[in-house]
N, C-alpha and C positions, 0 to 999 in steps of 0.2 A: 355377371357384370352388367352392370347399367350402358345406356347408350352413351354416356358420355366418357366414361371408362374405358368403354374400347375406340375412341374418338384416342384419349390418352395413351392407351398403349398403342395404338398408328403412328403418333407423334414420336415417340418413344424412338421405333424401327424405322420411322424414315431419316430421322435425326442421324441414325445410325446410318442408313444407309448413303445419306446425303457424305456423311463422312469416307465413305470407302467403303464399306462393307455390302457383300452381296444380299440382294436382298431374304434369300431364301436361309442364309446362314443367320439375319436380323430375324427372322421370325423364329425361326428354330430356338434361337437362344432365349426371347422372350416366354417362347411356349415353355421353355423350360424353368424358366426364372418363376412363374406365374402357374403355380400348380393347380390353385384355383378357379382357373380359368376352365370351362367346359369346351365339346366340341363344338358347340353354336357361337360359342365366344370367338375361338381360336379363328374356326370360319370367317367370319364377321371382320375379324381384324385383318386378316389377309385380306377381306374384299377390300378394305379402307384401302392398306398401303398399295394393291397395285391399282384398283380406281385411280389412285393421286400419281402414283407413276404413270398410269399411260395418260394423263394433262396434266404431267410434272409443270411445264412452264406456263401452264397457259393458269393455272393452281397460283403457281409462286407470283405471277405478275398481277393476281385479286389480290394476295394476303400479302404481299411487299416486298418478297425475301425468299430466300431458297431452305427454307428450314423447316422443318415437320409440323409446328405447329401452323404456319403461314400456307403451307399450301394445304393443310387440314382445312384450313377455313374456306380457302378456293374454292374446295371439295364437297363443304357441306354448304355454300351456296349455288352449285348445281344439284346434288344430287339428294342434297336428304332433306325430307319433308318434316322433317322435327324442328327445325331451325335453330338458331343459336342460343336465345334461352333456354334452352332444353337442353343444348349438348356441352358449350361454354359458361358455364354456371359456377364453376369453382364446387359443384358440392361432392362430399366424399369424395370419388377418382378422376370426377371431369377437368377438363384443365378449367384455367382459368376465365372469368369473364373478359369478353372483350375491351383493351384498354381505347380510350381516347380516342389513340392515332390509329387503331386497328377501323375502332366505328367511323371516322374520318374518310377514312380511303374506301371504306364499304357504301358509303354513302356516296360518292364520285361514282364508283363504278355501277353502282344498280341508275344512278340519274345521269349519266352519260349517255351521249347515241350509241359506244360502244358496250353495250350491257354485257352480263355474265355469256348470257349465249352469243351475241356477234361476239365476243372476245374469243368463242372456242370455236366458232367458224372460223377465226383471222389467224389463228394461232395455227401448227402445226403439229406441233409437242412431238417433232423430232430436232436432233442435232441440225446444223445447217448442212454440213457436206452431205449428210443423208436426205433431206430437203431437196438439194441439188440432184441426186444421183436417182430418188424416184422421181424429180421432174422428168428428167432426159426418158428414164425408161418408161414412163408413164405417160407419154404427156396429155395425151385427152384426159385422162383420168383421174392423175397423180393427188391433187386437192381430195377427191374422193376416197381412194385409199386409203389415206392420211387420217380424214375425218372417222373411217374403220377403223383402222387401228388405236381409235381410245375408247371401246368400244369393249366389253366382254364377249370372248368367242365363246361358240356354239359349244357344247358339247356333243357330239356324232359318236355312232354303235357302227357297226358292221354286223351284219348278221350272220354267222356261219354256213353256209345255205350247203353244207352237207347233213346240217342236222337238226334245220329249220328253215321254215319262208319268213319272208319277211313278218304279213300278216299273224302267222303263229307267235313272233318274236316279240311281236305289238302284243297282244293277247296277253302274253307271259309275263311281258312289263306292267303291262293294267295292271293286274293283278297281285303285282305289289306295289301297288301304288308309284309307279315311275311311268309317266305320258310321253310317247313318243310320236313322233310324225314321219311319214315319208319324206325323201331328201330326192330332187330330180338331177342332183348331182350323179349318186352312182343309185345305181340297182340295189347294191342290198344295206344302204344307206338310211340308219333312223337319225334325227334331231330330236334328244331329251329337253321333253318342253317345264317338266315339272317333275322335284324329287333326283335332280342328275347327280348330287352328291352321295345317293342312294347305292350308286350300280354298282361300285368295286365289290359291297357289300349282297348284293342281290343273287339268287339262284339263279335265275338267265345267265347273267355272267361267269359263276362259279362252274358250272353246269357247260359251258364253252357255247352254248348258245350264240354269245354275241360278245365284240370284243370293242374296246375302246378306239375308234380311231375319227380320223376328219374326214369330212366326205369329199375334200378335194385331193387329199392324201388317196382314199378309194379310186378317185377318179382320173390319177395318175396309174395307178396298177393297171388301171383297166385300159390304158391307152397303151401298155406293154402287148407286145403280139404272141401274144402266151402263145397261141393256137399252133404256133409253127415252132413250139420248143418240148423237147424233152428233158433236157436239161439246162438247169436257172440257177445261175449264182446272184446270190444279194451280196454286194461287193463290199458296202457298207455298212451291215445290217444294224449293229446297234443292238436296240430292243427285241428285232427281229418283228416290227408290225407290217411292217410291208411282204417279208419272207411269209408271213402268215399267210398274207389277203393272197398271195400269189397263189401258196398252196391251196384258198377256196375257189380258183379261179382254172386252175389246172389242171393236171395229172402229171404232169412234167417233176423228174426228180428236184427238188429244191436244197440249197445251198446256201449256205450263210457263213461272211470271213469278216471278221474287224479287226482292224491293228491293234486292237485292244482284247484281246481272250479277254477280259473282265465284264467287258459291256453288253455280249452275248452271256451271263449267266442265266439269265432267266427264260432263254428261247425256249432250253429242254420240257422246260413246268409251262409254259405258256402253249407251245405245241401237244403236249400230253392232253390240256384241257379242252385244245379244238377237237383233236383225233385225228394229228394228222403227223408227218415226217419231215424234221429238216434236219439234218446233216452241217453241223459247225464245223468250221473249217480255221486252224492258223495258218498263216501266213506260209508255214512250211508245207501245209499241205496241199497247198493249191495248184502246184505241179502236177497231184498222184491222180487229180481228176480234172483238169484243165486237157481237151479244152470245151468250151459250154457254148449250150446254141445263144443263150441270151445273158449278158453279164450287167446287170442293175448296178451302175452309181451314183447312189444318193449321195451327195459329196456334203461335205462339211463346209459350212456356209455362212453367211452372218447372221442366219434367222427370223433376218425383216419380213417372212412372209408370215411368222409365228410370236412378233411382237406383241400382240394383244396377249398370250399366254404367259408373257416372258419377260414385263413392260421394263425390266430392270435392266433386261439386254441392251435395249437400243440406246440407255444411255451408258451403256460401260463399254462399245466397240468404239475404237479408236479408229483413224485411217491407217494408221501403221497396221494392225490386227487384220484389216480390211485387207491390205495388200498384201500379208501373208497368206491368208485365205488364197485367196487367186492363185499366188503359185502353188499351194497344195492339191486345188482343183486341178490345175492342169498337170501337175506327177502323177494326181490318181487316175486321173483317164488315160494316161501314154502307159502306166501300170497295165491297167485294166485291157487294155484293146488285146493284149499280146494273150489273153483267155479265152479270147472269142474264135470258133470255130470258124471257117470259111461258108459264107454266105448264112454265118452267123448275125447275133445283134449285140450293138452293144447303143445301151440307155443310159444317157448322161441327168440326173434329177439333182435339184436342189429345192430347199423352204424357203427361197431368195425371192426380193422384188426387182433385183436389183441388175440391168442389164449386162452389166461387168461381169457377173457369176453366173448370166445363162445365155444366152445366144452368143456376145462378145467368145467365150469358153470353146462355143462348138465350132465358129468362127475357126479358133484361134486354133483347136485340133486338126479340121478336116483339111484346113493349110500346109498340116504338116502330115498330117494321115492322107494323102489321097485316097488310097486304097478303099475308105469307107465313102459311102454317101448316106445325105441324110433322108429319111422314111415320111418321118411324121414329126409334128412339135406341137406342146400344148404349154399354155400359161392359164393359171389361175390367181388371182388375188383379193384380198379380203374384202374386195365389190362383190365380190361375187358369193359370197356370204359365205366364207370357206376363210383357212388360213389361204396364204400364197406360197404355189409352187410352180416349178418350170420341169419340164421332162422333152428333152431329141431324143431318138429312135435313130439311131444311123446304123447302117448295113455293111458287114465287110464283105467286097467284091471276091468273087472264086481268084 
């Protein structure tokens, strides 16, 4: 495909998506529509559509409109050094040349005080109530944040450091051409600087070497007081990447439960490839091994910490959605406590920015939980060159 072709198929899927559709179901159905499409293609076109999502509006207020081809143009007047002759050309699959009133308005906006860049300083390119809700919790920062979050996140490894150093992990990456860096977020923390769409694919990783995660994600495990537990339920586990890092962090038996038996299918193949043991657990079975020195929950959240990866999330959560969230955090943690052993822990985490889903939560528990208090608390957010997450450590008294 030509550069302007996949310009074309962006339009195509934000079109769609701008209608209602999720974005990850717009791409799937084009990949499939489009068999001549290669992986570099496919690649490519994803990077367009969620670029223009995460400066969805600041995109649509260059090009006029909220429509795929209009904040395409936003998009390739920040970011692509090919320019417009070359992408809006009309030939073979490019779209079309720019009409009149398109060069019209292009023309205002590059010779105004407010140019393409102060537009995407001024801008936010979130919802307004979300606007609102990282001012409050942010507020030194919030502007900063913000400006992160249009932003492509890092790609981050974990190293297994049962069956490597970090330095070996590095080595191993060289050597298939994937460059990694030390990360002084966590310990065995790499940033893929070059080649990171390589790793699903590479020996280090098949090899359980080193496993996909964020280094702020790591550096919540690592604020867990593993050192005082034998036994760790992951309350929410999911994917089970947290269950993992636990297990390279411990010796402590490790646990994993999700309301969903589905979304734990791949722990068992994912732990096989570290060499290590986690124990899935339904919902019914939580009794036969309750109760646990430390019970992890990661709660289900809005994802504002993980919007750069997700850029289609932040404009499809509603405040209704929002206020559902909240009260499911707080059922899971008044769940969760009744697992925890005396003079046990119980860690409350989310991928939130968002003051309401993390301190407001613990707040709003230990009011009604006296019996615990809280240990330690950490916030990270995408200032800090990391997604964002929030983790308390509260203790239940003897």
């Amino acid at each position: 495909m030509t550069p302007g072709a996949r310009i074309s198929a962006a339009i195509e899927c934000l079109d769609l998506i701008f209608d209602g559709m999720p974005a990850e179901k717009a791409l799937t159905g084009w990949a499939r529509r489009s068999r001549f499409a290669g992986s570099k293609d496919r690649n490519a076109v994803r990077d367009h559509v969620f670029d223009a999502l995460r400066r969805r509006d600041t995109c649509a207020t260059i090009g006029g409109e909220l429509t795929g081809r209009s904040v395409m143009i936003g998009l390739v007047l920040f970011h692509d050094d090919l320019g417009f002759d070359a992408l809006f050309n009309g030939v073979g699959h490019a779209p079309d040349e720019l009409n009149e009133e398109e060069k019209s308005r292009l023309s205002k906006v590059l010779s105004s005080e407010v140019n393409a860049a102060g537009g995407a300083s001024t801008s936010w390119d979130l919802q307004d109530w979300c606007c609102d809700k990282l001012s409050s919790s942010h507020p030194q920062n919030a502007r900063h944040i913000a400006e992160a979050l249009k932003s492509r996140a890092p790609v981050d490894v974990r190293v297994n450091l049962r069956r490597s150093t970090v330095s070996q992990a590095q080595e191993q990456l060289h050597a298939e051409a994937i460059e990694a860096e030390t990360c002084s977020l966590a310990p065995a923390a790499l940033r893929l600087k070059q080649n990171a769409r390589k790793i699903a694919r590479s020996q280090t990783y098949l090899d359980g070497i080193i496993e996909l995660q964020d280094a702020g994600s790591q550096a919540l495990v690592g604020a867990l007081p593993l050192d005082d537990c034998k036994t760790v339920l992951d309350y929410c586990a999911g994917g089970g990447g947290k269950s993992l890092a636990i297990c390279d962090l411990s010796d402590a038996q490790v646990f994993a439960h999700d309301i969903s038996v589905a979304r734990m299918a791949d722990i068992p193949k994912r732990a096989e490839r570290a060499g290590v043991s986690i124990t899935c657990l339904a919902s019914e079975d939580l009794p036969k091994h309750a109760p646990f020195d430390l019970v992890l929950c990661d709660a289900p959240c809005s994802g504002s910490g993980s919007w750069r990866r997700s850029p289609d999330a932040k404009w499809r959560i509603t405040p209704e959605k929002f206020n559902e969230l909240l009260g499911l955090q707080f059922e899971i943690l008044c769940k969760a406590q009744k697992l925890v052993v005396p003079m046990g822990y119980l860690a409350y985490a989310t991928c939130s920015l968002f003051a309401e889903e993390n301190e407001y939560q613990v707040r709003r528990f230990l009011e009604k939980h006296p019996n615990f208090e809280r240990k330690s608390q950490h916030n990270w957010t995408p200032a800090d060159e990391c997604d964002g997450f929030f983790v308390c450590v509260m203790q239940l008294k003897a």
